[in-house]
C-alpha angles and dihedrals in degrees: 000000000000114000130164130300096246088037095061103034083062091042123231127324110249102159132038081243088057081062086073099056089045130082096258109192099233126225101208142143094206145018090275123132107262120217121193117220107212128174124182133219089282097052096254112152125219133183123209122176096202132172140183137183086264127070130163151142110242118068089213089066092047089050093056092048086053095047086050094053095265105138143285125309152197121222149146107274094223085070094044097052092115122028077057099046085058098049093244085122122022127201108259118199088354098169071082129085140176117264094198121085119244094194123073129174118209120176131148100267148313093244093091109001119161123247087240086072099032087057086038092053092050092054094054092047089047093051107035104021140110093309097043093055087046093062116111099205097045108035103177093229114050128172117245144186139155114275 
């Protein structure tokens, strides 16, 4: 298995505490310490601050640097499927998954929202709510690098 240069020269992550000594690929919007909220199967929680020589703030951009060897990363699963699913990135600690949420819905008010967004809403809550982040095989965060 190839992985990146920092990343084996560290060895491999096998505990959330390994993530602070790795370079983690940050999703950030400033130059503020990033900590990763992490919780396993049996609800127990974990806290990481990590950082990494990338930081951004576009998933799409931290993917491509993990692809690439970068570093590891933390990102929603639904955006991950295949690079996954080719062996390009590879989960890394995935009896771990993110306790912050990666979706947000923003819209005006409730007071006269259309039925559109209230049925909208109600697909995005169906899809990527409470159940979907409680699934153990499909933990919505995984932790990824090259192989």
């Amino acid at each position: 298995m190839r992985i990146s240069r920092v990343s084996a020269a560290r060895g491999r992550a096998r505990t959330h505490a390994d993530l602070a000594d790795h370079n983690c690929l940050v999703y950030a919007h400033a130059a503020e310490q990033v900590e990763w909220k992490l919780k396993d199967g049996n609800g127990s929680q974990y806290s990481v601050e990590v950082c990494g020589d990338v930081r951004a703030n576009d998933t799409n951009t931290l993917r491509m640097v993990a692809i690439a060897g970068g570093g590891i990363m933390l990102g929603p699963l639904f955006t991950l499927e295949e690079e996954l699913a080719s062996g390009r990135l590879v989960r890394v600690l995935p009896e771990l998954h993110s306790v912050d949420p990666y979706l947000w819905i923003v819209y005006p008010s409730r007071r006269h929202l259309s039925l559109k967004v209230r049925r909208f809403i109600d697909f995005l809550d169906r899809e990527f709510g409470q159940d979907y982040a409680a699934d153990p095989i499909s933990p919505p965060a995984p932790f990824v690098r090259k192989t």
